[in-house]
C-alpha positions in Angstrom: 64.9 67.1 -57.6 63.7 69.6 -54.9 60.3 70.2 -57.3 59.6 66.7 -57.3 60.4 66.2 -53.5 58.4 69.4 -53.3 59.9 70.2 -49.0 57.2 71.7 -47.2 57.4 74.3 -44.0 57.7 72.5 -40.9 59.7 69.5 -42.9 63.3 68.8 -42.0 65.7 68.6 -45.1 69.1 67.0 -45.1 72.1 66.3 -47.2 74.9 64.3 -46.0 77.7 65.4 -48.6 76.5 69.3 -48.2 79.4 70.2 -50.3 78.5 73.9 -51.1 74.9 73.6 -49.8 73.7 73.4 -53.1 70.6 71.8 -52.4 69.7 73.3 -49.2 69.9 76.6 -50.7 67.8 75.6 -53.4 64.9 74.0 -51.0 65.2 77.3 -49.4 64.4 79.3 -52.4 61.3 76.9 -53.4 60.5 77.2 -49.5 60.4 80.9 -48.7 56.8 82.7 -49.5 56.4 86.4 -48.4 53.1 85.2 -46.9 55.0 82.7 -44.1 53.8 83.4 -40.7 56.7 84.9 -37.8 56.9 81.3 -36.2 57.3 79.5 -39.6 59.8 81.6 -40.9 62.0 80.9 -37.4 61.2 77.6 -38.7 62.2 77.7 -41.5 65.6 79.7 -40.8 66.5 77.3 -37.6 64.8 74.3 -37.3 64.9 73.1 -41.0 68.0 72.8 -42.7 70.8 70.3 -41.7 73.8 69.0 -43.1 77.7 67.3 -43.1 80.1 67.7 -44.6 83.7 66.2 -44.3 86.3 68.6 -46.1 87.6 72.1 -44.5 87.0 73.9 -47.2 83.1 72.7 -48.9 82.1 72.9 -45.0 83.0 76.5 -45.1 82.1 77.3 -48.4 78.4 75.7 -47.9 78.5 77.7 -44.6 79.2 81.0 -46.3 76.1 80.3 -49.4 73.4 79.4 -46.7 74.3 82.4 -45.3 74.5 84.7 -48.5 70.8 83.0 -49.4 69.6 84.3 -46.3 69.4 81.5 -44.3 70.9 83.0 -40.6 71.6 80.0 -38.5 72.7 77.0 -41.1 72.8 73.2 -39.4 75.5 72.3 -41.1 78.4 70.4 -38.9 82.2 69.7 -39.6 82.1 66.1 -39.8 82.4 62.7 -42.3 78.8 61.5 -42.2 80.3 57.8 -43.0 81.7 57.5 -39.6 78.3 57.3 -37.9 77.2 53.6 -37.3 74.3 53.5 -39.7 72.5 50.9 -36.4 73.1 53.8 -34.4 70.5 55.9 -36.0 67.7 56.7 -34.0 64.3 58.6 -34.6 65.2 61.8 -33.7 68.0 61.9 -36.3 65.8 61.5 -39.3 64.9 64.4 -41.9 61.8 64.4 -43.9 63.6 65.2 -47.1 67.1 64.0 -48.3 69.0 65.9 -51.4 72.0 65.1 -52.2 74.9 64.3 -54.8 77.5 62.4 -52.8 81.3 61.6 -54.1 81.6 58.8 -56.4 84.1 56.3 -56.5 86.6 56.3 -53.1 88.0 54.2 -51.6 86.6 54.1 -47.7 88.5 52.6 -45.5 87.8 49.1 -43.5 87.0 50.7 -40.2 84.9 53.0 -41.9 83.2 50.0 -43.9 82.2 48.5 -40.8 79.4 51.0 -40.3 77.2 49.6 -42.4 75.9 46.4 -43.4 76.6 46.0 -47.2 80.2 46.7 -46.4 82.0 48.2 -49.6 84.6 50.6 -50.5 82.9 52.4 -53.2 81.4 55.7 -50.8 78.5 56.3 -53.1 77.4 53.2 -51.9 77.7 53.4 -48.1 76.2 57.2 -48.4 73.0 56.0 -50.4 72.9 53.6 -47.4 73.3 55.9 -44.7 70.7 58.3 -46.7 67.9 55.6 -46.1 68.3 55.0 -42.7 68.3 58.7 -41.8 65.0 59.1 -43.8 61.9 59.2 -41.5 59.3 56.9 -42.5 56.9 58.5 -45.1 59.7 60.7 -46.6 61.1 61.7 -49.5 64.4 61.4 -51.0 66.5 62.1 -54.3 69.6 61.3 -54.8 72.4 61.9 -57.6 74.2 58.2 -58.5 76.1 56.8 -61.1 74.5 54.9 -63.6 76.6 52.3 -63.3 74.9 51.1 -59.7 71.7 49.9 -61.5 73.6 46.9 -63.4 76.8 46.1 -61.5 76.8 42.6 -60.3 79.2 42.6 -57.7 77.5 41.2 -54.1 77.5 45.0 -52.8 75.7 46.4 -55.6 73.0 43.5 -55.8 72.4 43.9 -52.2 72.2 47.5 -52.2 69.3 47.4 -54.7 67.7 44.7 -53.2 67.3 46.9 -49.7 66.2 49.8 -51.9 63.8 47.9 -53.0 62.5 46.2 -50.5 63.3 49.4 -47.9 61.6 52.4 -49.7 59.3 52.8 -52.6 61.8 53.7 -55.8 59.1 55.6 -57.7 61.2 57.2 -60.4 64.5 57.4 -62.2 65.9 60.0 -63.9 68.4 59.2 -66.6 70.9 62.1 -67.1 72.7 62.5 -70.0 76.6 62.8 -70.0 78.4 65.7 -69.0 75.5 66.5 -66.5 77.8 66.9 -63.3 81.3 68.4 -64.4 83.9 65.9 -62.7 81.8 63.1 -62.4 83.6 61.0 -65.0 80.6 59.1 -65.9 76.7 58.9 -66.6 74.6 59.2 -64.1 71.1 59.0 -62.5 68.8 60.6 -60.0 66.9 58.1 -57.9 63.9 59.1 -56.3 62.1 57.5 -53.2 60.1 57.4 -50.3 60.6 55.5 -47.4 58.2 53.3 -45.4 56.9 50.6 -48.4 58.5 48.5 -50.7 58.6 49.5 -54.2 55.9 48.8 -56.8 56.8 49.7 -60.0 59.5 51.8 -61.3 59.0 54.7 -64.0 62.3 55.6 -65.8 62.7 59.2 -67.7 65.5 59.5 -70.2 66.5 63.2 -70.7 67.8 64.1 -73.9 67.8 68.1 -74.3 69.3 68.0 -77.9 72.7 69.2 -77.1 75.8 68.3 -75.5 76.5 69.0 -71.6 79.2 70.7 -70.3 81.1 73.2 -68.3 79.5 76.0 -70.3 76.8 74.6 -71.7 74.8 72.8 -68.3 71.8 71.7 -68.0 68.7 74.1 -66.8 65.4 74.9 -65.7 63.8 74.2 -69.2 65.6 70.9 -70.0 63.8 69.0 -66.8 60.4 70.8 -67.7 58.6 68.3 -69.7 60.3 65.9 -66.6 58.7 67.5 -63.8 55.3 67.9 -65.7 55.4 64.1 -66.5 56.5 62.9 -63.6 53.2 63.7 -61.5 51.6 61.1 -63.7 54.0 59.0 -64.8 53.1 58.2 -68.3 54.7 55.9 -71.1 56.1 57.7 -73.9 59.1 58.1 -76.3 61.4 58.9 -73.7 59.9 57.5 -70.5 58.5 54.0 -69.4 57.4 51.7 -66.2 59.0 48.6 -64.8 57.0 46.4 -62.9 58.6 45.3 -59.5 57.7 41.5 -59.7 59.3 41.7 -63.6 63.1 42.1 -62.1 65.8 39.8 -62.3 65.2 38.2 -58.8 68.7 37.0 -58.6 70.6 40.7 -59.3 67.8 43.1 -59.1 69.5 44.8 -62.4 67.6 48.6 -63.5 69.7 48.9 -66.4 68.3 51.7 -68.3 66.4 50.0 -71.5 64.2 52.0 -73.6 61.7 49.5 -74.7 59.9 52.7 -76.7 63.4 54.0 -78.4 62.8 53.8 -82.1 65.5 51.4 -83.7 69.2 52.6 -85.0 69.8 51.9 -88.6 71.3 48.5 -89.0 75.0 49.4 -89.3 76.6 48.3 -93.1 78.8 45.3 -93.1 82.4 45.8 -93.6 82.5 44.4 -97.0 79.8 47.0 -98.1 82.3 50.0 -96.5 85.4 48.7 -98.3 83.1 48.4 -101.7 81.9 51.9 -101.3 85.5 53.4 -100.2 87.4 51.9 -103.8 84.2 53.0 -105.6 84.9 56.2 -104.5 88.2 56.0 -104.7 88.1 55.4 -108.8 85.8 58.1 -108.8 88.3 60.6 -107.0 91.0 59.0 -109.8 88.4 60.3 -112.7 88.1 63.7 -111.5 91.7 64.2 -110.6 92.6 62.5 -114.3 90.3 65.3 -115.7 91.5 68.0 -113.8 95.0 66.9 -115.0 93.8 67.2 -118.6 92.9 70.6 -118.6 96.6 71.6 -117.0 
């Protein structure tokens, strides 16, 4: 995410759902040079990092890993980022780069809802609002979602993609296999987009590393390689392929992940043709044990 969003010196970079500062840490690390001028290295350490976070204990945690990274004077404030009124956002509150996983599922309350125009109680939903409204025009954003938001059809998830769409320029998605964020319950996707002109086309990656995800086995470095190569160009290929804007469903906007280059399954056997082969077997394992019996 941060190698594709690629945050420059003198850029601002937020994330809404800071958690443990993941992400800022990271842009850190990909921002730091030994070469960096005094004044953009106070820059960088004050003026461009900057975060929320609503629990007591991530917002001291994310504190505590900016710090240990080296960054001396983290932006990060106590606070639920869902409270602000996403109308209410001005100019001078936009970042240049947004990276950020938010919670799924919730269940926000109805004064909370009222914040934002697609009212809904899913909070991945109001955050990925709030996320484009606090990116400054000709930014760059990626952000972690569950799968499931590119097909729902209830009115909030239609609508949210339809102001994606028509908001920012959703250059690329990222489909993550299973087991990619421990917790998350479900598949998900990375969406990737810059603000300030309506989206195009869409080119959609499928990762597959060869292996299963999880708590001790995650995903690394080497698994998004062939990703972050690709994604400069955008080619078709096995695992990767565009969507033209003007070829959506105009009525639900739906991004379902389809591979139109996935090679075809085997056609699965009919039933009939499974019970065939089980007796066949069966008399077969009735031989064997017959014979075995013989020699007793």
């Amino acid at each position: 995410m941060i190698a594709v969003t690629d945050p420059q010196v003198g850029e601002t970079v937020y994330d809404g759902a800071v958690g443990s500062a993941g992400f800022l840490c990271e842009a850190y690390d990909h921002m730091r040079r030994d070469d960096l001028s005094a004044s953009d290295y106070e820059t960088l350490q004050k003026r461009t990092f900057y975060g929320q976070e609503k629990k007591s204990l991530a917002y001291i945690i994310g504190i505590m890993n900016m710090v240990l990274h080296g960054i001396e004077a983290p932006n990060i404030v106590h606070t639920n980022s869902l409270n602000e009124n996403v109308m209410d956002i001005q100019e001078k509150d936009r970042h240049d780069i947004i990276l950020a996983n938010p919670p799924f599922g919730g269940g926000e309350r109805r004064e909370v809802q009222q914040n934002f125009p697609i009212r809904t109680g899913e909070t991945a939903y109001l955050f990925l609002q709030h996320f484009i409204r606090k990116l400054r025009a000709g930014g760059r954003a990626a952000v972690v979602i569950k799968n499931t938001f590119l097909s729902n059809t209830d009115n909030a998830s239609v609508a949210l993609r339809k102001e994606l769409l028509e908001a920012c320029t959703l250059h690329t998605i990222l489909d993550l296999p299973g087991g990619t964020f421990q917790g998350a319950g479900v598949k998900t996707v990375v969406l990737f987009f810059e603000k300030g002109a309506p989206t195009r086309d869409i080119w959609f990656y499928q990762l597959d590393p060869g292996r299963n995800m999880g708590k001790t086995n995650p995903l690394n470095d080497d698994d998004l390689a062939e990703f972050v190569v690709l994604q400069g160009t955008r080619p078709n290929g096995a695992k990767s392929w565009i969507i033209k804007r003007g070829d959506l469903d105009e009525a639900t906007f739906d991004l379902s992940v389809k591979n139109p280059n996935a090679t075809e399954a085997a056609a699965l056997r009919s039933p009939e043709d499974i019970i065939a082969d089980m007796l066949a077997r069966d008399v077969e394992t009735a031989d064997i044990l017959e014979s075995i019996r013989g020699m007793l």
